[in-house]
N, C-alpha and C positions, 0 to 999 in steps of 0.2 A: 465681839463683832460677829454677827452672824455671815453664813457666807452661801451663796447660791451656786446652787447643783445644776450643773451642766452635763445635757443629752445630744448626743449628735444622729439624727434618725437618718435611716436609711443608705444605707454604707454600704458599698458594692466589690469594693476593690481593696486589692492588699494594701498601697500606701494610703490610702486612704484611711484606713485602721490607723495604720503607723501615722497619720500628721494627727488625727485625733487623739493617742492615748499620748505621743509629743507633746504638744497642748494640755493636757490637764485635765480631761476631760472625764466625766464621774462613769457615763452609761454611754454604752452606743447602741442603735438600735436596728434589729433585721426585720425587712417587713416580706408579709407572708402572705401577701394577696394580689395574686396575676393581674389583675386589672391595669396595677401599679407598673410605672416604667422602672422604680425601685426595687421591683422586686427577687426575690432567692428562691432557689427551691432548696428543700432541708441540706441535700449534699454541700453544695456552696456554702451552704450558712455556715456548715459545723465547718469546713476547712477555714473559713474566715475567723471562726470561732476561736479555735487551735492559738491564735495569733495575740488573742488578748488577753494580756496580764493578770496577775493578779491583783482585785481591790478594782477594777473598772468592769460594772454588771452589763452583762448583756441582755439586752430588753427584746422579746418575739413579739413585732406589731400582725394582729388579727382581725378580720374586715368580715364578720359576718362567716366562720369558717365553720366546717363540720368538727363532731369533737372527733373523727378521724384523722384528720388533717392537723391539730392540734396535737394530738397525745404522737405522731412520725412525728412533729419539731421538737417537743420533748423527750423524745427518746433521743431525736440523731443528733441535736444542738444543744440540748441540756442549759437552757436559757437559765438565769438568774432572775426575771421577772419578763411576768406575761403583760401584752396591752392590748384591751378589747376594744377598738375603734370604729365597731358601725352599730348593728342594733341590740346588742346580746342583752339579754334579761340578765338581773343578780345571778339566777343559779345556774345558768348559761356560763358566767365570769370565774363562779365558787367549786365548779365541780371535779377543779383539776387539784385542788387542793396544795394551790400556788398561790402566793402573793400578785397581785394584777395592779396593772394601773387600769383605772374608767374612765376612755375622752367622752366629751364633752361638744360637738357642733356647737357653739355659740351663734345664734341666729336663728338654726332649724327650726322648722315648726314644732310650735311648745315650748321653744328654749328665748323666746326673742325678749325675754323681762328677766330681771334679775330674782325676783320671786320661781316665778316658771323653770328657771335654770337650777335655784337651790331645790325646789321639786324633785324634778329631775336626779340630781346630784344624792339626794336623801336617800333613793333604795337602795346605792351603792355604799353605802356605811362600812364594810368589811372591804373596799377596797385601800390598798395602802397608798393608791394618793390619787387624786381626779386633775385630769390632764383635761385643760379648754384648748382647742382650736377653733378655726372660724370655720362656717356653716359654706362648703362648696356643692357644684354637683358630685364633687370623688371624693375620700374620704382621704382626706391630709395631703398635703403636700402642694397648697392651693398656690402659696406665698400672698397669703392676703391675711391682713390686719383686723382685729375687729373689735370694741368697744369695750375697751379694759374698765372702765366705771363699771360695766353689766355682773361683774363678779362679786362686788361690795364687800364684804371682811367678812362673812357668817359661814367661813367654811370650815368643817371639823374635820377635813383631813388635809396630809398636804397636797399645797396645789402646784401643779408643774402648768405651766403657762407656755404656749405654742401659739402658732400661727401669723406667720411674714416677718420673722422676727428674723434681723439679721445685725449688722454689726453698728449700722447707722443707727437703730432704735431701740435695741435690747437695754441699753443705762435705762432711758427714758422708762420704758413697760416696770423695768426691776423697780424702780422709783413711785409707779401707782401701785404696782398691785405690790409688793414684795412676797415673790412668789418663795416658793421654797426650792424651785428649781425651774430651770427653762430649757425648754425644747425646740432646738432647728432641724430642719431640711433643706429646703430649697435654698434659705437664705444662705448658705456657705457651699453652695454649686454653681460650675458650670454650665452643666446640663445635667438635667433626673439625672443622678445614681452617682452621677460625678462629682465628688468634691473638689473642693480648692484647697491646699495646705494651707495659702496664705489668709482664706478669709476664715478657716476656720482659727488661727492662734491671731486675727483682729480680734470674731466675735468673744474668743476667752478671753484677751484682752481688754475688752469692754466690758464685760461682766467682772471684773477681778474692777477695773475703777469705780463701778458701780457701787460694788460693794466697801469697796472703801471709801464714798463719803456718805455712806449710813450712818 
């Protein structure tokens, strides 16, 4: 039985680390773009950092940043995998000579057909897996759903699957797309930045029965 890999993005606070890697949870994720109500600046991140285990990776989300800004999160947080979530070109992604994950807007213009999307998806080949979320004006953290048919099965890397996905609907998504991993935010918060311990060990909860009637 295969079994789906669980990300909890944008994590701010100590128990919060702590109800996530309680839970079971594969990745967590810091994001590193001020716009965001989510977001850390390097100090924060690495002291949050400090806190997690071994065998649970820490993901740097990246919104269009300078490779300045990037190579300080690298040095002060020493991420276990990069994610490039606004415009960045392949070698933009390739040049840190990290492992990345590629989102995906699902919607944006260019992306609104499943053709158009695997386009898209194709120059990133050397990413170690492409992450869809839905097409907002910001870049993740929308809590909005969008057209899991639009992904179809033609994808050669794995695909970690995002966007309003919370504890109510994550079995359901796991069951179209069978992703190879899925990625929350919003859906196991309070408010941006704040989690729930309880809704995040529902959503692993649901995902663990999910995967058990594959």
């Amino acid at each position: 039985m295969s079994r789906t890999r669980i990300k909890i993005c944008g994590l701010t606070r100590e128990q919060d680390i702590a109800a996530a890697v309680s839970a079971g949870v594969d990745a967590i994720g810091f994001v590193f773009y001020p716009p965001s109500r989510r977001a850390l600046a390097p100090a924060r991140a690495a002291e949050l950092r400090r806190l997690v285990p071994p065998f649970v990776d820490v993901v740097a989300l990246f919104v269009n940043a300078s490779e300045a800004e990037v190579r300080e999160v690298l040095e002060t947080v020493q991420p276990d995998l990069l994610q490039f979530h606004g415009d960045e070109a392949p070698e933009e992604c390739e040049r840190y000579g990290r492992r990345y994950l590629r989102a995906f807007r699902v919607g944006a213009p260019g992306m609104e057909t499943s053709p158009a999307l695997l386009k898209s998806c194709e120059r990133y080949g050397s990413a170690a897996g492409w992450l869809f979320d839905s097409h907002s004006e910001g870049y993740g953290g929308s809590g909005r759903v969008f057209d899991w048919s639009l992904l179809g099965s033609e994808s050669v890397r794995p695909v970690v699957l995002s966007g309003g996905l919370h504890a109510g609907n994550v079995a359901a998504a796991i069951e179209a797309v069978r992703p190879f991993a899925v990625d929350v935010s919003s859906g196991v918060e309070l408010s941006p930045g704040i989690k729930c311990a309880d809704k995040i060990a529902q959503f692993v909860a649901q995902v663990k029965r999910a995967d058990g009637c594959r």
